[in-house]
Steps between C-alpha positions, in 0.01 A plus 500: 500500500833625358791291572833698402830290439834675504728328294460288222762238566387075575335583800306812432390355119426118672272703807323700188435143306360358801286811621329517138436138557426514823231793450364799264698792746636789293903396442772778448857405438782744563868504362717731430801240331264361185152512350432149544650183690806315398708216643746653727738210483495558108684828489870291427374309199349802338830680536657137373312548214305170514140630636356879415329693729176409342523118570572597878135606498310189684150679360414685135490859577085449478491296796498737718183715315323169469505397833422854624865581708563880458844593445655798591916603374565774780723535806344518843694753700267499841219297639230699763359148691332705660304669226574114330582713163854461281687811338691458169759669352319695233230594717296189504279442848355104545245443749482118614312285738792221608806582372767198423904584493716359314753681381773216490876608555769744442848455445775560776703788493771576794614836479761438241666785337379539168232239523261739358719554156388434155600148427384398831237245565320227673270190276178523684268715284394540113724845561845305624460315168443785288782675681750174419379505125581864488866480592554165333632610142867491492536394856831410600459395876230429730584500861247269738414538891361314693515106543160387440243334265435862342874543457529183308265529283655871377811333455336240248338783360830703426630153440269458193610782347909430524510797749755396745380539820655542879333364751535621850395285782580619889450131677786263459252280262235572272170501685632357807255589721264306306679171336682245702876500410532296226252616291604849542853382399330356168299814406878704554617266259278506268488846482865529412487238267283718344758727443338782762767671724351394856666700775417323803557713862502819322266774564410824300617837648447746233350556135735732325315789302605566162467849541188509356291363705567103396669243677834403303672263787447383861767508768478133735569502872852402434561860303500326136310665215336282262394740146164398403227656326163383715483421860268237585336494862357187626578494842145384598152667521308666722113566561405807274325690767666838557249693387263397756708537833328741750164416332334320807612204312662296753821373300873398671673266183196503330113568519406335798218200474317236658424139385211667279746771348301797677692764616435707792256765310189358451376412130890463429670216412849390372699265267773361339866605515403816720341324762631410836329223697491552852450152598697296246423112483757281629752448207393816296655876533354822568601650148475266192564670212391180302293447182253240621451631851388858303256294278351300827528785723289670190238243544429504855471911509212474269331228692516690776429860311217346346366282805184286413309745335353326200684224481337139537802276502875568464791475725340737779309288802173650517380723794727762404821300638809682366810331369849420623767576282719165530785473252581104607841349523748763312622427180678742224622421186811699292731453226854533517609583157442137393465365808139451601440544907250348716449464864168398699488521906833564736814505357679735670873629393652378810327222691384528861640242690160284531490452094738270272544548103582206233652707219541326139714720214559365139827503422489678190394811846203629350197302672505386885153336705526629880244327737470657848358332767444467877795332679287371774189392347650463131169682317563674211556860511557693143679416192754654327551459086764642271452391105217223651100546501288358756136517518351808708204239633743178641727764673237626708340227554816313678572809688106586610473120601870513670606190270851322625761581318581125398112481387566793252810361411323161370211698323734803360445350179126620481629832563725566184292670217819581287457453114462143366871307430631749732722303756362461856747503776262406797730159535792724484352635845385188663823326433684818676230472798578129540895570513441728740248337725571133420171428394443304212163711355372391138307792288119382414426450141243712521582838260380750298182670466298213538646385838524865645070532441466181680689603738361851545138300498601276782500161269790227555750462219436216239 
């Protein structure tokens, strides 16, 4: 059998890792962006100068020879289902027997005139960074769109090279729809006191041509023009399936799927950031343009590509049982500048009525806890942390198990996995919870590494 891949981002390489392991079918990876994988969420530090483009390579350029993955550099303009054969750009045809999609995400572009100038450009692809690096050199202005965690990130970028940078954000806040108030107030602060221009409530109307053919300003929404030399846009993502509308592939957002990623056309199935899930699970989205849910989204297409041909144990039930694609309770994880991000479950920017929130902030402003949790039944809900780590495994663990929030609050300490003789503030948070509720709760001495195994292992503290 010939299992085609199209795209060789985290979910198309992890499906190819785990077909080859899960069987001896004939494996034929297509992109038209690079000749081999790379870490996506690398592309800022090679432009920072503190990775190459080499060491964002998770596997020797042998690997994929070795293990037997074909890979093919081409761009596929049209797919026949029907005929199940691809056509490439220089003339290349691909038969296949199940096809898997995943050509991740494109980035958004509203109709803005001049959006399509030299000096113009997204951070999504190997190509946006080339095109950044190309107009670098004696830059005198970079001018940033878009409010989010791609927008950041080619601020710091810009940043790193003493490029002063604009940055142009349309909601009142920085990422507002996602962070609560007072985080988002932190990021905006930190950003400026990073000496970048953020322009909150201010929208891009125009990119000003040079008169030859390269942006050299954008006009906001309030008529001011802001000279600048490269136009950043980060106003979100989208799924990267244009070129197969009016295919028979039934798409709306993105590529239609079920709970075991097949799409409507038999033999054809779907992953990663261009996949839209008909039926999402409770908590989860329809689009998640997220690293991890790529890589296990990756996994469960070749369980189910491959069924239970050949294989005598492994994650697939026998009997030919296919596989649910269940991402769990949602987590992400970002950096803002030097303020490290993590949230786990529900914590929504403005809270329903039902849910309450104890927020913690350092005073120096640059690390906050945020605990949401059920007013009624007082179970744990998500957490919230700005500049402090807590472990992936308690989190979810609480939340699956729908732990009160003063049990959490006693046990936080088993939670904390920042750096030895860093200070722990989980008293900090306690103390707050018993001004406010008039309880008098004590933390357990239980901490660290140690304590957070016996915990995860169901064994009372010593």
């Amino acid at each position: 059998m010939h299992i085609v891949i199209l795209g060789n981002g985290i979910a198309g390489i992890t499906a190819a890792r785990y077909i080859r392991k899960l069987s001896g079918h004939d494996i034929t990876v297509i992109s038209a962006e690079t000749d081999h994988f790379f870490s996506r969420t690398a592309l800022m530090y090679i432009y920072m100068g503190h990775m190459r483009y080499e060491d964002t390579k998770p596997y020797e350029d042998w690997f994929w020879e070795k293990n037997r993955i074909q890979l093919l550099r081409t761009y596929i303009k049209r797919i026949d289902f029907n005929a199940r054969k691809l056509y490439g750009s220089a003339g290349e045809v691909l038969a296949y027997d199940k096809l898997l999609l995943a050509t991740g995400s494109a980035s958004n572009k509203f109709g803005w005139p001049g959006q399509d100038l030299q000096g113009v450009g997204g951070l999504y692809s190997y190509q946006d960074l080339e095109n950044m690096e190309r107009f670098s050199d004696g830059l005198q202005r970079a001018v940033i769109v878009g409010g989010g965690l791609i927008g950041i990130e080619m601020a710091e970028m810009f940043h790193s090279r003493h490029i002063p940078v604009t940055f142009l954000v349309r909601e009142e806040s920085y990422w507002d729809m996602v962070l609560p108030p007072e985080e988002s107030a932190m990021v905006n602060r930190h950003i400026r006191e990073n000496g970048i221009n953020l322009r909150l409530s201010t929208e891009l109307k125009e990119i000003v041509d040079d008169g030859q053919g390269r942006a050299c300003a954008v006009i906001t929404n309030t008529g001011e023009r802001i000279d600048c030399g490269y136009v950043g846009l980060t106003a979100g993502v989208h799924p990267n399936v244009g070129f197969l509308k009016d295919s028979g592939l039934e798409i709306e957002r993105g590529i239609l799927v079920n709970e075991f990623l097949e799409t409507n056309i038999p033999h054809v199935y779907a992953a990663g950031d261009c996949v839209q899930h008909r039926n999402p699970l409770p908590g989860r989205r329809p689009i998640e343009a997220v690293w991890y849910t790529g890589r296990m989204a990756g996994e469960v297409a070749a369980y189910n590509i491959c069924g239970t041909s050949g294989v005598s144990t492994g994650t697939i039930p026998q009997g030919g049982q296919q596989v649910a694609y269940d991402p769990g309770i949602w987590f992400n994880s970002a950096k803002f500048i030097d303020i490290e991000y993590q949230v786990y479950g529900e914590v929504p920017a403005q809270l329903p009525d039902s849910y309450a929130s104890l927020y913690w902030e350092h005073p120096d402003g640059r690390k906050s806890i945020r605990l949401v949790y059920n007013k009624g039944k007082g179970n744990i809900l998500g957490f919230n942390l700005m500049g402090v780590r807590y472990r992936h495994e308690v989190c979810e663990k609480w939340i699956k198990e729908q732990t009160h929030i003063e049990v959490v609050l006693q046990n936080l300490g088993i939670a904390n996995f920042d750096p030895e003789f860093y200070r722990q503030y989980e008293e900090d948070l306690i103390a707050l919870y018993n001004r406010q509720s008039g309880k008098n709760l004590q933390l357990e001495k239980r901490r660290g590494l140690a304590g957070a195994l016996r915990f995860l292992k169901g064994q009372p503290s010593t």
